[in-house]
C-alpha positions in Angstrom: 57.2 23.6 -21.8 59.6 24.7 -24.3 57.4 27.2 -25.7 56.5 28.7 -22.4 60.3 28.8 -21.2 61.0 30.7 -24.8 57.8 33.8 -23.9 58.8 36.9 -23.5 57.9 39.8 -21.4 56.0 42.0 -23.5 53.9 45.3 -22.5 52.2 48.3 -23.5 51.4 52.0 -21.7 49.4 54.4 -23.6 48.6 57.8 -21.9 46.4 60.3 -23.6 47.0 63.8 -22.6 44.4 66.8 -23.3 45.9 69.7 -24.1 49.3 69.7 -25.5 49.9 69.2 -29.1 52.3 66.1 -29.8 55.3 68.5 -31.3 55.2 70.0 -27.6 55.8 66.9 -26.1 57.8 65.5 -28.8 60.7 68.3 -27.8 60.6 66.7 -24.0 61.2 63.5 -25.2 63.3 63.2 -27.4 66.1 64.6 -25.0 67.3 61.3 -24.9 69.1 62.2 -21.6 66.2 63.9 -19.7 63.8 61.2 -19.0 64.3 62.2 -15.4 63.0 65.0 -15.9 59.1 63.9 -16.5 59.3 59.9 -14.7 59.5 60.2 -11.1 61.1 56.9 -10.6 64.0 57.6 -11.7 66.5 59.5 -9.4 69.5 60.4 -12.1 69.7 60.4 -16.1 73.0 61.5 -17.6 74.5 61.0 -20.6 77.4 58.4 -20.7 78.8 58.7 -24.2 78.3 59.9 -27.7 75.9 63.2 -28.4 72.3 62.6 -27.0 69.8 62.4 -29.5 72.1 60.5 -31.7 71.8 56.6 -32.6 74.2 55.0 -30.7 74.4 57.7 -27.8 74.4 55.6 -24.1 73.0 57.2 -21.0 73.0 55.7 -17.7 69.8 56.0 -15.0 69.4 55.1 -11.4 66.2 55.1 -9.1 65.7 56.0 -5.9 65.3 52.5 -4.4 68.2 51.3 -1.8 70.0 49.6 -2.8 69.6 51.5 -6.3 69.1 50.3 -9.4 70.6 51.2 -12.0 71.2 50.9 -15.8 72.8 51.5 -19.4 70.5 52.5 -22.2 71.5 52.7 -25.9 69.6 54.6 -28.3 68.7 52.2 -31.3 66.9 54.6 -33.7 65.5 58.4 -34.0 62.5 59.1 -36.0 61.4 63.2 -35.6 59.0 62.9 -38.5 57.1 59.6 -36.7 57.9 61.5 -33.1 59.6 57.9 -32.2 63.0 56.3 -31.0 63.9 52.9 -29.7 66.3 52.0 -27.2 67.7 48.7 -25.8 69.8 47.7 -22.3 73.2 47.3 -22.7 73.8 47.2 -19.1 72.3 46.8 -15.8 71.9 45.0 -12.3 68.0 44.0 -12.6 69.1 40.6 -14.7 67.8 41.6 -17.8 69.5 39.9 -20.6 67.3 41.4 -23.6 65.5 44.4 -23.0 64.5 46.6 -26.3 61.6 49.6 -25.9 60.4 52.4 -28.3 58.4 55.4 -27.6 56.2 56.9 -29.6 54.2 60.5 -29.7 51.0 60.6 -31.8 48.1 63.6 -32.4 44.8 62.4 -30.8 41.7 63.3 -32.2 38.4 64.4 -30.7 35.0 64.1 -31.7 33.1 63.6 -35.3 35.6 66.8 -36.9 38.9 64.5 -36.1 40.6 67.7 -34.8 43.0 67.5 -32.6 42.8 67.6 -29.1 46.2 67.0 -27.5 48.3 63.6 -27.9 49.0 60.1 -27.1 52.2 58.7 -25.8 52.6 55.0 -26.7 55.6 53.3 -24.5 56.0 49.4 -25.4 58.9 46.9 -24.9 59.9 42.9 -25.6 62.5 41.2 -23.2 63.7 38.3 -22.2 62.3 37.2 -18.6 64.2 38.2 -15.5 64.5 34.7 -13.5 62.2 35.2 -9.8 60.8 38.4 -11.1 57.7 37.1 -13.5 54.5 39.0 -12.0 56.2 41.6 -10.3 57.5 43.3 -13.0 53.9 44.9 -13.6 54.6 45.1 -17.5 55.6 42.2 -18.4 54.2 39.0 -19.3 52.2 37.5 -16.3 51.3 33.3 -16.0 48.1 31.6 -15.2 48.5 32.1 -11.3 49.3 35.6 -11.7 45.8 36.2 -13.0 43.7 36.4 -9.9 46.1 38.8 -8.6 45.6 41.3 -11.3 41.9 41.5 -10.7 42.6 42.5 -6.7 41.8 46.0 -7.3 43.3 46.3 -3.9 47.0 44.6 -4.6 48.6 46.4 -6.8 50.8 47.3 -4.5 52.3 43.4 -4.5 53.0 43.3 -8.3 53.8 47.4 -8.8 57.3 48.1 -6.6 56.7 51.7 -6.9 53.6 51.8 -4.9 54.6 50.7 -0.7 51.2 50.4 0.3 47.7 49.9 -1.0 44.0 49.4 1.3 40.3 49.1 0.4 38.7 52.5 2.1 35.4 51.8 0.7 33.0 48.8 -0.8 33.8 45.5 -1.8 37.1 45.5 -3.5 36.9 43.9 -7.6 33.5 45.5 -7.7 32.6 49.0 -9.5 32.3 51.3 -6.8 34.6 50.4 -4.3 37.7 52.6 -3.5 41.3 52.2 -2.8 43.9 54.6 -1.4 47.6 54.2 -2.6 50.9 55.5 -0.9 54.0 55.7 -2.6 57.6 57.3 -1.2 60.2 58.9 -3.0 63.4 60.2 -1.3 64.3 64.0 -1.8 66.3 64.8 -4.6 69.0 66.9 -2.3 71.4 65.0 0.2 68.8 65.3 3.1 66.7 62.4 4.6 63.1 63.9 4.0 60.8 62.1 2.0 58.3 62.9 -0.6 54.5 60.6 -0.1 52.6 60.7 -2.6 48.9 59.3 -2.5 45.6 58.8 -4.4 42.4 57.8 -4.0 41.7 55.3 -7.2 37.2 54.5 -7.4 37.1 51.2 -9.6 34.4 52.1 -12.6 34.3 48.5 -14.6 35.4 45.3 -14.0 34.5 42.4 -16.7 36.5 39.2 -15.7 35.3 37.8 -19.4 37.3 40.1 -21.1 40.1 40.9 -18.4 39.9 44.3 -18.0 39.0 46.9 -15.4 39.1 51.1 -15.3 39.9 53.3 -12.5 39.5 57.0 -11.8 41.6 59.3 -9.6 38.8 60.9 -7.3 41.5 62.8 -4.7 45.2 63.2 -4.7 48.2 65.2 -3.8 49.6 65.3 -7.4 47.1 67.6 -8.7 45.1 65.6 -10.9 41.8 66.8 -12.1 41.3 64.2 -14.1 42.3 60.6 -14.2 41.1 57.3 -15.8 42.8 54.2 -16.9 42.5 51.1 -18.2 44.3 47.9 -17.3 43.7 44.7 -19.9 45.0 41.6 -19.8 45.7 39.9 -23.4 46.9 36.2 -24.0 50.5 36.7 -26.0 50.0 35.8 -29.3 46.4 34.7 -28.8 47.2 32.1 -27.0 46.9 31.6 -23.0 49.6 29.0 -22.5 52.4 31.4 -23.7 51.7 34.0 -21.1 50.1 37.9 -21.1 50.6 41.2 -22.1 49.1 43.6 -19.4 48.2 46.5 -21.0 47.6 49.6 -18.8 46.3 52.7 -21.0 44.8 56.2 -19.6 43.3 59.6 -20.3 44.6 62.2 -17.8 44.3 66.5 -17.9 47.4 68.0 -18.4 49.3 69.1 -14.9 50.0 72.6 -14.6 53.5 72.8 -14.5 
């Protein structure tokens, strides 16, 4: 009991994107300030003191939830030659206590000649539980009766607050084939009421409840993706099930025009 009070939240997104080398991305990122600028979620990023960029600079984001959340973020470390930086929470109203993530840019090869072919972006973090919030933090670590929720290709919407709504259009949902459509809203950026939906159509390709993973692909949307596929694992912490899960949620995607 001790043990499993002491687990932490740990978690893992990889995206591989085709296309653009991982200097070009490297120079979005590493604007320690702009990460408004490329994650929709967030509503505001500004810097709140010292020179961005810089260990020890703080800069301050909010989302568009109501009420909004918000919080402080402290850059730990700076790496241009490994295209990495860590961060950690100084501040916030979500109840996080310990929150430290890094981000990391890598070349992705293709094929037997190991050339490049565009880059990966690696995004992990550790932190301490948030007290009522355990399997709805999508990231985080998950326990036993979170499982079976997981493998509802047609819930996501109950553990994933970004996402309002999510329905089975076709098949029998947890088996390849079937089809879900997902709705998510997003105020407008100016002082105005309008609202932004975006959607997708999501067809499930594997499912292997031995191993604990399933993949997706994006077969229509309104955010202009021509191609989409992820994979979502679940892995016992540590290798062993009674200290809780890592969910880790990885995917290959086309580069957006734009």
């Amino acid at each position: 009991m001790e043990d499993e009070a002491k687990a932490k939240w740990e978690g893992k997104a990889c995206a591989k994107l085709k296309g653009p080398t991982a200097e070009k991305v490297w120079s979005l990122l590493e604007d320690f300030s702009s990460i408004h600028k490329w994650l929709p979620g967030l509503k505001t990023c500004r810097l709140e003191e010292g020179v961005s960029g810089q260990v020890g600079c703080v800069r301050y984001c909010s989302n568009w939830e109501e009420p909004e959340k918000w919080v402080k973020e402290k850059l730990v470390t700076m790496d241009p030659i490994e295209r990495c930086f860590s961060y950690e929470v100084i501040d916030n109203n979500m109840g996080f206590n310990s929150y430290v993530a890094t981000i990391k840019v890598m070349e992705a090869a293709d094929g037997d000649d190991h050339k490049p072919a565009g880059c990966m972006i690696e995004w992990s973090f550790l932190a301490d539980p948030v007290e009522g919030k355990v399997g709805r933090q999508g990231l985080g670590q998950a326990n036993k009766a979170n499982r079976p929720l997981l493998e509802d290709f047609c819930s996501i919407h109950k553990w994933l607050p970004m996402v309002d709504t999510c329905r089975q259009v076709e098949g029998v949902s947890g088996q390849p084939g079937c089809v879900r459509y997902c709705i998510s809203t997003i105020p407008s950026s100016n002082s105005s009421d309008e609202e932004t939906t975006k959607w997708a159509k999501e067809k499930l390709l594997t499912m292997d409840p031995i191993k604990r993973c399933f993949s997706y692909k994006v077969i229509d949307s309104n955010m202009r993706f021509n191609s989409y596929v992820a994979t979502i694992k679940l892995l016992a912490a540590d290798g062993d099930d009674n200290r809780g899960y890592m969910i880790e949620w990885s995917f290959v995607v086309d580069s957006i025009e734009g």
